[in-house]
N, C-alpha and C positions, 0 to 999 in steps of 0.2 A: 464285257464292255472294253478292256482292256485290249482283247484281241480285235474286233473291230474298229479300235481307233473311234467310238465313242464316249461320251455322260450321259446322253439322251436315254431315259430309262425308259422311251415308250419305242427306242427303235426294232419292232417286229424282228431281227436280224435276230436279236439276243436272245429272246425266247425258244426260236427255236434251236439256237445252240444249246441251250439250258434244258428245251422238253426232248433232245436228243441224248446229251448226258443221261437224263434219268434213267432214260427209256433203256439203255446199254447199262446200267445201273445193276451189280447182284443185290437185290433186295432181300435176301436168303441172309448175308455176311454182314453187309452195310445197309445199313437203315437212313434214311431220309425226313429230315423236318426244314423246316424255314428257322432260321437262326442269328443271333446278331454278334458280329466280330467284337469282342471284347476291349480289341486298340482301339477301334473307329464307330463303333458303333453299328457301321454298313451291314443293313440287313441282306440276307442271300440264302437260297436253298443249300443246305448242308447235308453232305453224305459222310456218314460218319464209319470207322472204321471197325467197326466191330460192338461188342458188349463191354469191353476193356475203354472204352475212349468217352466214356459217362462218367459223371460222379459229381459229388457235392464239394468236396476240398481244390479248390482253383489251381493253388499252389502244386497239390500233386497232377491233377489234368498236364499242367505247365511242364513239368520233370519227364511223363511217359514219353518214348520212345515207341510209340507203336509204327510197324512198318507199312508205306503204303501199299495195299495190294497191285498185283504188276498190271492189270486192266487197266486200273485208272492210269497209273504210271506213263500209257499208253497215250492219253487221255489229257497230258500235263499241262499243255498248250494252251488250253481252258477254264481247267482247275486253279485255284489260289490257295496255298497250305502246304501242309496241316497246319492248324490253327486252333486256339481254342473258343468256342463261341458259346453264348445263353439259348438256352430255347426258348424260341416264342411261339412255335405252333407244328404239329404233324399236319 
């Protein structure tokens, strides 16, 4: 939304920036659910980095350092993070 210069959450633009992220996506490394930002609430698909970037204690989530892989890195322009968020759905 951001990079488009929109709010409008039904503008067709956004999606398919979002079904292209995925699509280039290693689902092999990083795993993908829909997820809700923790500051704002703002729900968004969430590619996460690995097995290491899960857990129950918020506090430690908070403290990791995990690095972003260089793909996404790539990819930044788009992406918003790392961050910590809730799961709400695979």
């Amino acid at each position: 939304m951001a990079l488009l210069g929109t709010d409008d959450f039904k503008d067709a633009r956004i999606d398919k920036i979002v079904y292209k992220v995925l699509e280039l996506t290693d689902r092999d490394t990083q795993w993908i659910c829909v997820g809700e930002r923790l500051s704002d609430q703002m729900g968004m698909s969430v590619i996460s980095f690995g097995e290491d970037a899960f857990g129950d204690d918020l506090e430690e989530l908070k403290k990791k350092d995990i690095p972003v892989p260089d793909y996404l890195r790539k990819m930044e322009f788009v992406l918003h993070g790392p961050d910590v968020f809730g799961f709400t759905s695979w």
